[in-house]
Structure formats: C-alpha cells, structure tokens
Gaussian input, Z-matrix of N, CA and C with variables (Angstrom, degrees):
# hf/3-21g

backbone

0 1
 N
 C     1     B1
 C     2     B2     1     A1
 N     3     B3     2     A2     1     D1
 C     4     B4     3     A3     2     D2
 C     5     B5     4     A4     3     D3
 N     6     B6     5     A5     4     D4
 C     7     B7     6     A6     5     D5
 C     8     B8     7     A7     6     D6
 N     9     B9     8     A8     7     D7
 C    10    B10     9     A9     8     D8
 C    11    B11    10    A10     9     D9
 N    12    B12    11    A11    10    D10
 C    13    B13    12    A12    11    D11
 C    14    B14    13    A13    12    D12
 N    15    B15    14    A14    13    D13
 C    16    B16    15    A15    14    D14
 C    17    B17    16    A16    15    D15
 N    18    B18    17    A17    16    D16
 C    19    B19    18    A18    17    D17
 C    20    B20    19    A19    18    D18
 N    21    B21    20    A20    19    D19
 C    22    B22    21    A21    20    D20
 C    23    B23    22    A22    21    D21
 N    24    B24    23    A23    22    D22
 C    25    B25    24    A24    23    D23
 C    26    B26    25    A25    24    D24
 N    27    B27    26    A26    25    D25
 C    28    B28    27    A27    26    D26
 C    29    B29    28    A28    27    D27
 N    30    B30    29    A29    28    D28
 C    31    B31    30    A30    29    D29
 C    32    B32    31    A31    30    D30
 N    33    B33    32    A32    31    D31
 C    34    B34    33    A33    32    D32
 C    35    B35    34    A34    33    D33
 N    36    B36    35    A35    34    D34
 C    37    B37    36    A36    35    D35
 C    38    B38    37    A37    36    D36
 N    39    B39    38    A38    37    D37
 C    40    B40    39    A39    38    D38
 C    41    B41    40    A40    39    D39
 N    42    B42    41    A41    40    D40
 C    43    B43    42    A42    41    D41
 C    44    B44    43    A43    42    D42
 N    45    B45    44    A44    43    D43
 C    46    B46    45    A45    44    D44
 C    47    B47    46    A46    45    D45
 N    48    B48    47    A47    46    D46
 C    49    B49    48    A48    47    D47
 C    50    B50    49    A49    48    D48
 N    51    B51    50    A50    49    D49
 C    52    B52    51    A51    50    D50
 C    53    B53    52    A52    51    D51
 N    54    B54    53    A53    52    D52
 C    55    B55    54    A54    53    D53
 C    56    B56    55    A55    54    D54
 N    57    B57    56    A56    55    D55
 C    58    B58    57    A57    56    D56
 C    59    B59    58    A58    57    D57
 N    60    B60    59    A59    58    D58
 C    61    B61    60    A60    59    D59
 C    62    B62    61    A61    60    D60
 N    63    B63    62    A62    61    D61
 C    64    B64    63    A63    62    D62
 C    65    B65    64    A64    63    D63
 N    66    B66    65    A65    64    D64
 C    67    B67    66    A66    65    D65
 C    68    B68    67    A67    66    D66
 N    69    B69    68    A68    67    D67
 C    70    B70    69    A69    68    D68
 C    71    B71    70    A70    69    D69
 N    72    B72    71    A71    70    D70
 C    73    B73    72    A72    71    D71
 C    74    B74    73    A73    72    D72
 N    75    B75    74    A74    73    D73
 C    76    B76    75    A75    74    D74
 C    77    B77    76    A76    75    D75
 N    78    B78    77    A77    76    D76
 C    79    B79    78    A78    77    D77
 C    80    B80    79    A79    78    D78
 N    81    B81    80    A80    79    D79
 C    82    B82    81    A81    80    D80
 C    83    B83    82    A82    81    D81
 N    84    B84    83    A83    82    D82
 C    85    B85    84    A84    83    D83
 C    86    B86    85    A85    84    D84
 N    87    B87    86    A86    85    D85
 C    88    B88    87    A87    86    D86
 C    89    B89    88    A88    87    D87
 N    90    B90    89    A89    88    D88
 C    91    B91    90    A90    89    D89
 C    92    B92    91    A91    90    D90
 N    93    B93    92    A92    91    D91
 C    94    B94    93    A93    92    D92
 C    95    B95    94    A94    93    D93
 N    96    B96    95    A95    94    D94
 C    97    B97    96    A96    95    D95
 C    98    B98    97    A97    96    D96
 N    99    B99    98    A98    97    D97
 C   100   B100    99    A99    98    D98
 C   101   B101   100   A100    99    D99
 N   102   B102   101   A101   100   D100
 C   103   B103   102   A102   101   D101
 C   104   B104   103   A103   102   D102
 N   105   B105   104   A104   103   D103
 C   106   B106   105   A105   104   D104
 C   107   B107   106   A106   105   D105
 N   108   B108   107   A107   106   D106
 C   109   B109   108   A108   107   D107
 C   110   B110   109   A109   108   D108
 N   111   B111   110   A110   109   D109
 C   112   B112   111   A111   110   D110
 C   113   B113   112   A112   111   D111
 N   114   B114   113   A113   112   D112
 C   115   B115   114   A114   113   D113
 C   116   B116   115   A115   114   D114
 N   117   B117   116   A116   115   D115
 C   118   B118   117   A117   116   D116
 C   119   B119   118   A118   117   D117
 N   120   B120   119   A119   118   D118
 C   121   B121   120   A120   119   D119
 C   122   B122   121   A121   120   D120
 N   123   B123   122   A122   121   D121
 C   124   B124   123   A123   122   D122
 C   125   B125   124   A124   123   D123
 N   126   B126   125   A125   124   D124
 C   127   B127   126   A126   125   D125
 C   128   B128   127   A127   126   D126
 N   129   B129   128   A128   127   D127
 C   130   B130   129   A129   128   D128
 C   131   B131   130   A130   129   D129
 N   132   B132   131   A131   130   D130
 C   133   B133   132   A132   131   D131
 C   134   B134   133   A133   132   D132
 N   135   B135   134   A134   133   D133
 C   136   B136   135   A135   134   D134
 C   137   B137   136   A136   135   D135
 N   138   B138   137   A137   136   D136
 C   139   B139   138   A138   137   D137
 C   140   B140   139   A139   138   D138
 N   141   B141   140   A140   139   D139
 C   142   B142   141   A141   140   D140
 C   143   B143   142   A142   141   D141
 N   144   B144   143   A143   142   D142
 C   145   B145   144   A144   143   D143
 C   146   B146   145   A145   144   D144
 N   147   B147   146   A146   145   D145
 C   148   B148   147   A147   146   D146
 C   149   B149   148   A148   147   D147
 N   150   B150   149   A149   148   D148
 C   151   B151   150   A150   149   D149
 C   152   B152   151   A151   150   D150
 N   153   B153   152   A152   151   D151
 C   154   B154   153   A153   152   D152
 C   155   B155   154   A154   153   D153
 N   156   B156   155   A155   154   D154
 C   157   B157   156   A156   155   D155
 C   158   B158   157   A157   156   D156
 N   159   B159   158   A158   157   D157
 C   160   B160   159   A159   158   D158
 C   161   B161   160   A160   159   D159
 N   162   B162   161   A161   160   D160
 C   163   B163   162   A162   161   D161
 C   164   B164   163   A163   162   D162
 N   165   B165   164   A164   163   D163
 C   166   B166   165   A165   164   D164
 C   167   B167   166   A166   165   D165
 N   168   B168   167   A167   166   D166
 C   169   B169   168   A168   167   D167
 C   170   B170   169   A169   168   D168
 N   171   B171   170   A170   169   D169
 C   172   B172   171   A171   170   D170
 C   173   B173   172   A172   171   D171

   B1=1.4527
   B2=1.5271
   B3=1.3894
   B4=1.5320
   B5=1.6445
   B6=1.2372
   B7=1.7916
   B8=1.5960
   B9=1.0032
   B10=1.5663
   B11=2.0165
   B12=1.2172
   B13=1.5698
   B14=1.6960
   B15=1.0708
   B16=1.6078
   B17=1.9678
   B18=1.7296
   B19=1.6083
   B20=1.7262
   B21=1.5572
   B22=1.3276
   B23=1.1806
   B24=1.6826
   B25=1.0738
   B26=2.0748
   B27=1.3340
   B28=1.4996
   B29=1.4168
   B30=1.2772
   B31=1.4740
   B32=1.8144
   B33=1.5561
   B34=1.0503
   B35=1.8299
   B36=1.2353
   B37=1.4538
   B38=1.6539
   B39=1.0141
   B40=1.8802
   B41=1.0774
   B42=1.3760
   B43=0.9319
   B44=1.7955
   B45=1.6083
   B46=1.7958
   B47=1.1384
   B48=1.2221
   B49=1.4665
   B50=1.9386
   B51=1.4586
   B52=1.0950
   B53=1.2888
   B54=1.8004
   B55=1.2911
   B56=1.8139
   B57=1.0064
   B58=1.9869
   B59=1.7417
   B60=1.2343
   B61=1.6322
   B62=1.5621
   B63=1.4833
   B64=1.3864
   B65=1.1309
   B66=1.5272
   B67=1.5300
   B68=1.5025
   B69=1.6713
   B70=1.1933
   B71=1.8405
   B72=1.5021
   B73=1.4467
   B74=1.1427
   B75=1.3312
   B76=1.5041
   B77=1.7845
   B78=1.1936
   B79=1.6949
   B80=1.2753
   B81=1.5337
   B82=1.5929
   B83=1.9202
   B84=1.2098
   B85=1.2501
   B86=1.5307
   B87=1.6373
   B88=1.0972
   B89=1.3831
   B90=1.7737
   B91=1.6418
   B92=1.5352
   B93=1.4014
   B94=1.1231
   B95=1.8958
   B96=1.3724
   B97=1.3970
   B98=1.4342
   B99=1.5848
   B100=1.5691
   B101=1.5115
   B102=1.4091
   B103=1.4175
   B104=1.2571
   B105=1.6797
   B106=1.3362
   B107=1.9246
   B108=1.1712
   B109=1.7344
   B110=1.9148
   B111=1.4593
   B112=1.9760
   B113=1.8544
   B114=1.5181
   B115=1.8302
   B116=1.2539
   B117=1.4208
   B118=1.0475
   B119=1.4856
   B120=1.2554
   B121=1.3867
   B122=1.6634
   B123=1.2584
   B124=2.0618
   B125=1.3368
   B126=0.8086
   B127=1.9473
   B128=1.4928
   B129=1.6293
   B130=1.2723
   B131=1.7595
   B132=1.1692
   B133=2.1603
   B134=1.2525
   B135=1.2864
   B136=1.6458
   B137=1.6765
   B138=1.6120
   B139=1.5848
   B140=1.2876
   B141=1.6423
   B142=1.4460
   B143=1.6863
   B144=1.5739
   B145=1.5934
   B146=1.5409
   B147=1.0833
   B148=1.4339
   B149=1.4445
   B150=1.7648
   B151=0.8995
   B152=1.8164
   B153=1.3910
   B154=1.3890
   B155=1.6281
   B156=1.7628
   B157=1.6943
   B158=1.0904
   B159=1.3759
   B160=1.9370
   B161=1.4844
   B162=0.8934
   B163=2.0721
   B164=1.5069
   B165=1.6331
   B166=1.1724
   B167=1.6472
   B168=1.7079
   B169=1.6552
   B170=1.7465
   B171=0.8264
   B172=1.4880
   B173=1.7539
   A1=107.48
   A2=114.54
   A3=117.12
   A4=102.49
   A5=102.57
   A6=108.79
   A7=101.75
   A8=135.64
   A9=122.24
   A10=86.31
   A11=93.42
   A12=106.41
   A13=90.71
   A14=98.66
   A15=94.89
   A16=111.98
   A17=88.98
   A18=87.54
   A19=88.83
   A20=128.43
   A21=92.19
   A22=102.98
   A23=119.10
   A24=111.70
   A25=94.28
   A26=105.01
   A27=103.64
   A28=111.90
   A29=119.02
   A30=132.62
   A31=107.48
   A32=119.82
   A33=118.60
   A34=98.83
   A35=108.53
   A36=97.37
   A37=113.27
   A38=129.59
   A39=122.99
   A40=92.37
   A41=172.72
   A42=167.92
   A43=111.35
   A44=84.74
   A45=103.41
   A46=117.54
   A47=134.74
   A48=155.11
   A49=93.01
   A50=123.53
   A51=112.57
   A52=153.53
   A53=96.89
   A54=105.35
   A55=121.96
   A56=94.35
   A57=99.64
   A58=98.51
   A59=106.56
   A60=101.49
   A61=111.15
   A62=113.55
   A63=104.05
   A64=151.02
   A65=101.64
   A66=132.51
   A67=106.57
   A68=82.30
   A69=119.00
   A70=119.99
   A71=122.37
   A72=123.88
   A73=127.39
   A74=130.02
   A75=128.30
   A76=92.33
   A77=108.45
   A78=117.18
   A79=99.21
   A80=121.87
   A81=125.69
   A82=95.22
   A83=124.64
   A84=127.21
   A85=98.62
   A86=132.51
   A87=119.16
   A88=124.64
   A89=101.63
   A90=111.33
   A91=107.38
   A92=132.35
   A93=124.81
   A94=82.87
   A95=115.95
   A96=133.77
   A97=117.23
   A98=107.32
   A99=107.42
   A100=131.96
   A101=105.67
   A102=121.29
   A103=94.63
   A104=143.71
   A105=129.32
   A106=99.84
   A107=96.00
   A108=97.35
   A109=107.19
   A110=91.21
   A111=79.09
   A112=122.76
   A113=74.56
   A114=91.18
   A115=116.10
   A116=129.29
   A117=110.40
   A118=165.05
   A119=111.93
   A120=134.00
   A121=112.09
   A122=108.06
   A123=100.56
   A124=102.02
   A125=132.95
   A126=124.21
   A127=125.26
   A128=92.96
   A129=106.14
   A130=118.54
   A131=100.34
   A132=98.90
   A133=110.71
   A134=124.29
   A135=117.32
   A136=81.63
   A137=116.21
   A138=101.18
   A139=151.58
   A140=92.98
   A141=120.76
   A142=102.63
   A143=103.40
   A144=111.11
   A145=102.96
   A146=130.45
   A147=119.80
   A148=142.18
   A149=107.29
   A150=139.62
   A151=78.68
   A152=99.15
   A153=118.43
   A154=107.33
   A155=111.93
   A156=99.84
   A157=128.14
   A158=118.01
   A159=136.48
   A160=88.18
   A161=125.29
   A162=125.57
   A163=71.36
   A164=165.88
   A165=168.52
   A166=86.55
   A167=122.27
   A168=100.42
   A169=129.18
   A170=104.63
   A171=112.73
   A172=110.38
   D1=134.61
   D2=-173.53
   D3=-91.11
   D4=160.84
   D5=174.54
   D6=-64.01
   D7=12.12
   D8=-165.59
   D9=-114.33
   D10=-38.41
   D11=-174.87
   D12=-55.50
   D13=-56.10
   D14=-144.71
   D15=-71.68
   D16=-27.63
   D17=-173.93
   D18=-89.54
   D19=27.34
   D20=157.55
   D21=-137.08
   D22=48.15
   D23=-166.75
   D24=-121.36
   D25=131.02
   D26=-169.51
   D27=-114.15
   D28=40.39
   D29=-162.98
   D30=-75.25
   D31=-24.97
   D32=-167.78
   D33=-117.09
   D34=-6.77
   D35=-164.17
   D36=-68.82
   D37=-19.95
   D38=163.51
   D39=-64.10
   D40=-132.28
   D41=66.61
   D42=162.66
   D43=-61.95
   D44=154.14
   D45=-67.23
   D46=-55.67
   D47=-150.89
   D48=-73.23
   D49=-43.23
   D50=158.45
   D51=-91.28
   D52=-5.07
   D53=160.48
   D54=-87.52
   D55=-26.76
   D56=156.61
   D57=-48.67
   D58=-62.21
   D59=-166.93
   D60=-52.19
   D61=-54.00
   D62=165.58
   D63=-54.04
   D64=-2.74
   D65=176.80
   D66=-55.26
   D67=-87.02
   D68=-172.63
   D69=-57.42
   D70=-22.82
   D71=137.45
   D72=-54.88
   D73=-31.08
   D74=-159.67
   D75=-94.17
   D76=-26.50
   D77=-166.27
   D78=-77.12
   D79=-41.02
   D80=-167.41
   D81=-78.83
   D82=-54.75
   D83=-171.47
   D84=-50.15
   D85=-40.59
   D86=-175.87
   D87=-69.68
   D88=-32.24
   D89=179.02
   D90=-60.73
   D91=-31.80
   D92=-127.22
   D93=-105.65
   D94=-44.05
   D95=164.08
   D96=-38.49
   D97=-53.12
   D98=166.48
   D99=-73.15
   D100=-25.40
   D101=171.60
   D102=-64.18
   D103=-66.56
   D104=-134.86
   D105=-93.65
   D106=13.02
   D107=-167.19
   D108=-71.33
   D109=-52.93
   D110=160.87
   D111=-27.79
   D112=-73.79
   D113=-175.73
   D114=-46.89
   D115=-37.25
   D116=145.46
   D117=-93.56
   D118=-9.04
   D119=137.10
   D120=-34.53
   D121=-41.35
   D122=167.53
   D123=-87.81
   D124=0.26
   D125=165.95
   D126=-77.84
   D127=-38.58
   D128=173.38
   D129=-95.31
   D130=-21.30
   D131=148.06
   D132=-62.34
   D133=-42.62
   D134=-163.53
   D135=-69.62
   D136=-72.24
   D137=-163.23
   D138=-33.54
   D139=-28.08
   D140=-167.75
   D141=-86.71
   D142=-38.73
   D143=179.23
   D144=-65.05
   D145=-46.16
   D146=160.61
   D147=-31.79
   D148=-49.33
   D149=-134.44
   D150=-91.79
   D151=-53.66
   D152=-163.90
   D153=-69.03
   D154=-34.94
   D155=167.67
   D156=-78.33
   D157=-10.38
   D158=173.16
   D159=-73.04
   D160=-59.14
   D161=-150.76
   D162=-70.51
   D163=-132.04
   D164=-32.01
   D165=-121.08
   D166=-42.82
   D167=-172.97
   D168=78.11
   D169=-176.18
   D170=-177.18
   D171=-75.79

C-alpha cells in the first residue's frame, strides 16, 4: 500500500469521529456530576437534620 493509498483511505474515520463523541459526553456527564455534588450533599444534611428532629419527638 502506497502513502497516497493510505492518507486517502477513510475506512476507520466514523469510528474515531464517534469515539471522540463518546469522549466528550462521558467527560461532560462527569463535570456536571461533580459540579452538582455540593448541592447535593446539602440536601441530604437538610434531610437527615429533619429526619433526626422527627426521630427525637416531643
């Protein structure tokens, strides 16, 4: 196979073209997971602080 063959040969490029895409989803789902982790970590203080003045009662 000659270099002319090969740089014009596009047999694998979907292949790349969708594993870039899966990259770059799996990367955003993680940012977005670590970003909201505060916010929720105080949801589950508020819940638990609840949880914990109901269980104590009158």
């Amino acid at each position: 196979m000659s270099a002319r063959e090969l740089l014009g040969d596009e047999s694998g490029q979907d292949l790349v073209e969708y594993s870039l895409l899966l990259a770059f989803i799996a990367l955003s789902g993680a940012a977005a997971i670590m970003g909201m982790g505060e916010s929720i970590s105080a949801i589950w203080r508020g819940v638990n602080s609840r949880l914990t003045a109901a269980n104590e009662g009158p």
